[in-house]
MARBA-3410 file (N, C-alpha, C, O; in Angstrom, 1 decimal):
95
78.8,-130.8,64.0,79.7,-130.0,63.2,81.1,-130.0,63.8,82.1,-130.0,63.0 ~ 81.3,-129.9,65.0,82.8,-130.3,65.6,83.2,-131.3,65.5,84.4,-131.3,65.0 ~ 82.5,-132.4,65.8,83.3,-133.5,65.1,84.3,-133.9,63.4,85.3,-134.5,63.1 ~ 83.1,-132.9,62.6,83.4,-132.8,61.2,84.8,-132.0,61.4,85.9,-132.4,61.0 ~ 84.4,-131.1,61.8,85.7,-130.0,61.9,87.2,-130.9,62.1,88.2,-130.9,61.4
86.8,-131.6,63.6,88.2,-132.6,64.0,88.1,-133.3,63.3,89.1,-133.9,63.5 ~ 87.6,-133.9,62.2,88.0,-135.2,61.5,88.5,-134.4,60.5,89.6,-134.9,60.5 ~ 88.6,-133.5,59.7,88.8,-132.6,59.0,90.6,-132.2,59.2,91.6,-132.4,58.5 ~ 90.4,-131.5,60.6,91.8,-131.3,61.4,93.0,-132.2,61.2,94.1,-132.0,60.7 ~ 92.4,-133.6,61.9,93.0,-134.7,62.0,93.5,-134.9,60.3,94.6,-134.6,59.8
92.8,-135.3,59.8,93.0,-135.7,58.4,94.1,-134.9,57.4,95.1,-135.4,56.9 ~ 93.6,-133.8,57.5,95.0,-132.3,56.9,96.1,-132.7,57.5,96.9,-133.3,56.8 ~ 96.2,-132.5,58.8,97.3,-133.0,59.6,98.2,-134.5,59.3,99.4,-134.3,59.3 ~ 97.8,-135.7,59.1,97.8,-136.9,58.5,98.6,-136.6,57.0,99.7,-137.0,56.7 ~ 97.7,-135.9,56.5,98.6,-135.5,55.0,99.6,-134.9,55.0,100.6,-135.4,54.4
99.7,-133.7,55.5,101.1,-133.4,56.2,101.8,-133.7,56.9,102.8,-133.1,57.3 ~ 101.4,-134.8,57.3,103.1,-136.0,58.2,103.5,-136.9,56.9,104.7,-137.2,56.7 ~ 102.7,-137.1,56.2,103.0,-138.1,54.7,104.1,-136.9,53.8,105.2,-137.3,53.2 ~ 103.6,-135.6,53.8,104.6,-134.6,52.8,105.5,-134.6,53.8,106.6,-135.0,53.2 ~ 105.7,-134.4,54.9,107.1,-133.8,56.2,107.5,-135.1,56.1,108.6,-135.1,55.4
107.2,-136.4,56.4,107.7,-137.9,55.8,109.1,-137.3,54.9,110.1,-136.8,55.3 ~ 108.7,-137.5,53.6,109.3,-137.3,52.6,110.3,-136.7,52.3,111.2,-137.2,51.6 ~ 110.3,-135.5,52.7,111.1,-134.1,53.0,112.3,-134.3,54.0,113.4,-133.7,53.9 ~ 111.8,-135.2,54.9,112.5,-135.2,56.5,112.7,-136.2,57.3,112.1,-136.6,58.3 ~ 113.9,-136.5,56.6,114.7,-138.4,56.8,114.8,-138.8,58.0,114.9,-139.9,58.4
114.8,-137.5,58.8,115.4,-137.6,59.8,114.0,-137.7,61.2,114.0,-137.9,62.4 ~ 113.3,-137.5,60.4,111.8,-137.6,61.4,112.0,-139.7,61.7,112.4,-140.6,61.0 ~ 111.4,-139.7,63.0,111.4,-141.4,62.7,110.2,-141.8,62.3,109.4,-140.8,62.2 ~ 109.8,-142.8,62.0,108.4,-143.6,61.8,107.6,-143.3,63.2,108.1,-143.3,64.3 ~ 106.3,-143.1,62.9,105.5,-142.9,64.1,105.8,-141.7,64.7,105.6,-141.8,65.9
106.2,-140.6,64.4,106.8,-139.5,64.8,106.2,-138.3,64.0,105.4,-138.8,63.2 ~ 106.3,-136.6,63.9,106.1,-135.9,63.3,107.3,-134.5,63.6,108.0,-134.5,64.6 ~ 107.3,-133.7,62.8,107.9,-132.6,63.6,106.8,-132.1,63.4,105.9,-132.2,62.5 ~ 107.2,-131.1,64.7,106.3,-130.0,64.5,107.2,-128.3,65.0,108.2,-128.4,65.6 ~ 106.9,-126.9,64.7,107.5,-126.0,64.7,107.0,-125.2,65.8,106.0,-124.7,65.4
107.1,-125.0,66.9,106.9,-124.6,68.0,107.3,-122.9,68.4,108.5,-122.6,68.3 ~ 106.4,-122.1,68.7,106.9,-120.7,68.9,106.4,-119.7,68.5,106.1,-119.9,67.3 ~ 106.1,-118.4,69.0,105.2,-116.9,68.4,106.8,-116.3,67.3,107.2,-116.2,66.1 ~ 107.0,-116.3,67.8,108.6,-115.3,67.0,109.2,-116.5,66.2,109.0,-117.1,65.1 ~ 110.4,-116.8,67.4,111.5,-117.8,67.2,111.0,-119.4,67.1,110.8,-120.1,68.1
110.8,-119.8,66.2,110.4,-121.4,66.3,112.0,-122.4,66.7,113.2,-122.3,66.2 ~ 111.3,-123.3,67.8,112.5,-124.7,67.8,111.1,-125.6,67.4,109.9,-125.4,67.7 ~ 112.0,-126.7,66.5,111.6,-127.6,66.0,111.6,-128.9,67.2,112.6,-129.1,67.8 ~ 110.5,-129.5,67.3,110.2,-130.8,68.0,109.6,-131.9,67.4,108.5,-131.9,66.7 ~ 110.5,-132.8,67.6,109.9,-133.9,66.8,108.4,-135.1,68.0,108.7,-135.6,69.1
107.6,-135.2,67.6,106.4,-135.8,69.0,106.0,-136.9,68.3,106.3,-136.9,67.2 ~ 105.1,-138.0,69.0,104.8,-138.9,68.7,103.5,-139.1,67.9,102.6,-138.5,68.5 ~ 103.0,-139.7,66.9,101.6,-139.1,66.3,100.5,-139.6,67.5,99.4,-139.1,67.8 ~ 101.0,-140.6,68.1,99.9,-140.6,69.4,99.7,-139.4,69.8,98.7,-139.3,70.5 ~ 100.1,-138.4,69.6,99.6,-137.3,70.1,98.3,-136.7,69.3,97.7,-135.8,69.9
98.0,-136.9,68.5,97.0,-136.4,67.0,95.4,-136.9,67.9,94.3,-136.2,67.9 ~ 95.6,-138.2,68.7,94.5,-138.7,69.8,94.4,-138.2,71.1,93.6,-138.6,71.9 ~ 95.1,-137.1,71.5,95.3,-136.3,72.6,94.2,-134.9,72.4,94.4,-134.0,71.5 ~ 93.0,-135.0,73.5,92.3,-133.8,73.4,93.4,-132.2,73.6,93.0,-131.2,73.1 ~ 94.5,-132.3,74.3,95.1,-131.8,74.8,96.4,-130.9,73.3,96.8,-129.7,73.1
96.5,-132.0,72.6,97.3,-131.7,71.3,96.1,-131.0,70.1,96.1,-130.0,69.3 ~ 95.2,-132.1,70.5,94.2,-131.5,69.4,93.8,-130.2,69.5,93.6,-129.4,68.6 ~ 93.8,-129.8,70.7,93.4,-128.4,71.0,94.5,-127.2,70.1,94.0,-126.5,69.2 ~ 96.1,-127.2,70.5,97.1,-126.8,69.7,97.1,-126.8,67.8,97.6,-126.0,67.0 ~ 96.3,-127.9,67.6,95.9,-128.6,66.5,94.9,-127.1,65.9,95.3,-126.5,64.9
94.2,-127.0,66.4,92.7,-126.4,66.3,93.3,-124.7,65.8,93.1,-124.0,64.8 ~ 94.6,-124.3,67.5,94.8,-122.7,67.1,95.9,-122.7,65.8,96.3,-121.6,65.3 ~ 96.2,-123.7,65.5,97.7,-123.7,64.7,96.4,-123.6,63.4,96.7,-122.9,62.4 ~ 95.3,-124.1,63.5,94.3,-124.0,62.1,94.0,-122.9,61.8,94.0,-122.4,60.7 ~ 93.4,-121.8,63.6,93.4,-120.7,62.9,94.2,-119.6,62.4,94.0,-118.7,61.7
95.3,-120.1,63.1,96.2,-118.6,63.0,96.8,-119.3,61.4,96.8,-118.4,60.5 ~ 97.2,-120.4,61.0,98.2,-120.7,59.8,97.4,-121.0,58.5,97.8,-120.9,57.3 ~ 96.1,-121.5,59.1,95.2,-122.6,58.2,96.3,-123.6,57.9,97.2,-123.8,58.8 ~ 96.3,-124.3,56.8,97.1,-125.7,56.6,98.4,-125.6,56.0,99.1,-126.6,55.8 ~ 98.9,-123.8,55.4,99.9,-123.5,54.9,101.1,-123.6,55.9,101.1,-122.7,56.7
101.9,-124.6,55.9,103.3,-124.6,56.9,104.5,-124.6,55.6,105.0,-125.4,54.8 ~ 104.7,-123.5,55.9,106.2,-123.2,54.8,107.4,-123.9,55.5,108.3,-124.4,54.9 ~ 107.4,-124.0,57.1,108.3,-124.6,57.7,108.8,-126.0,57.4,110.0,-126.2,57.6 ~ 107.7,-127.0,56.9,107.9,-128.2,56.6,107.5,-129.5,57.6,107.5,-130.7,57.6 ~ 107.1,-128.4,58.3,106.0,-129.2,59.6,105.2,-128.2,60.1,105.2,-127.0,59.9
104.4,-128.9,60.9,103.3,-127.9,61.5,103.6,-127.5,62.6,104.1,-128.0,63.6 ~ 103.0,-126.1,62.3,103.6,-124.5,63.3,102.6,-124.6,63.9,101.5,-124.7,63.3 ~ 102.5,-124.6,65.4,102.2,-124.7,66.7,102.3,-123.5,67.1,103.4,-123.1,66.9 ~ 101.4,-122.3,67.8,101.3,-121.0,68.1,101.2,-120.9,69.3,100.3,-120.6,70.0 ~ 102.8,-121.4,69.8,102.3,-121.2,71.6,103.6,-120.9,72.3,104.4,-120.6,71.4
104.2,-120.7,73.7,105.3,-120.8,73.5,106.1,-122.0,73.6,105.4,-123.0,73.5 ~ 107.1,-122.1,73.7,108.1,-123.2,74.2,107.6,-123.9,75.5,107.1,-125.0,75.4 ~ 107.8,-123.3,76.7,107.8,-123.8,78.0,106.4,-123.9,77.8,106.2,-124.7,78.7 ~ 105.1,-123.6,77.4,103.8,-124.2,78.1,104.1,-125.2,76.8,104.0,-126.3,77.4 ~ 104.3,-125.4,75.4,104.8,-127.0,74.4,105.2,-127.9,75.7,104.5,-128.8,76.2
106.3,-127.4,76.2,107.0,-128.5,76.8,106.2,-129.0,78.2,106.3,-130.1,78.9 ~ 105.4,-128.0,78.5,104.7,-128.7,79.8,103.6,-129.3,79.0,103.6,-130.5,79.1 ~ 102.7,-128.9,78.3,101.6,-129.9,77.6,102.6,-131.3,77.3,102.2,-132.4,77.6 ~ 103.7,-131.2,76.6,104.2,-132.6,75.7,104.6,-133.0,77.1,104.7,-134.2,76.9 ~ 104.9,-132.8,78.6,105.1,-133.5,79.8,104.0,-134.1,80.3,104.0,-135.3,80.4
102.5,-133.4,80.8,101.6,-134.1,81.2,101.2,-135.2,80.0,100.7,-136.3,80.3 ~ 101.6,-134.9,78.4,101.0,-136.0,77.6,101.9,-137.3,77.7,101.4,-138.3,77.2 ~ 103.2,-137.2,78.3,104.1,-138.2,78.6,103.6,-139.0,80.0,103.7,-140.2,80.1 ~ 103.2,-138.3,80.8,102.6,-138.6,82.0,101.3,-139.9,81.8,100.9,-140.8,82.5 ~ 100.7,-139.3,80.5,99.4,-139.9,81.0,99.1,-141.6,79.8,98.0,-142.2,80.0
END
């Protein structure tokens, strides 16, 4: 049943890089934004290699339950803060 769930996850997610695509010229190919932050969101643009990261997938998972798949932002809102985003998107650069 977890698995289903992540392929589920993954998949939603997928479709909303195709709608954020569209919307947002400025995203590059192979890229996504995503909206980062409890209050104040900064927008980060990351690599979809990250969608294969247990580490993203996890962020993946709390952004399902706090938002479900509704992002009014125009990317997907990430419920964490800034500085642990930016140390997760460091060790995922690292590795």
């Amino acid at each position: 049943m977890g698995v289903f769930r992540l392929q589920s996850l993954v998949a939603n997610a997928k479709q909303l890089i195709k709608l954020n695509n569209k919307h947002q010229k400025d995203v590059p190919k192979g890229h996504l934004a995503v909206y980062v932050g409890e209050i104040q969101r900064k927008r980060f643009v990351v690599p979809l290699s990250y969608l294969d990261q247990p580490l993203f997938q996890d962020l993946l998972r709390k952004s399902e339950e706090e938002y479900g798949f509704d992002h009014r932002m125009g990317g997907i809102t990430i419920p964490c803060g800034e500085e642990a985003f930016n140390h997760l998107t460091s060790q995922l650069q690292s590795s």
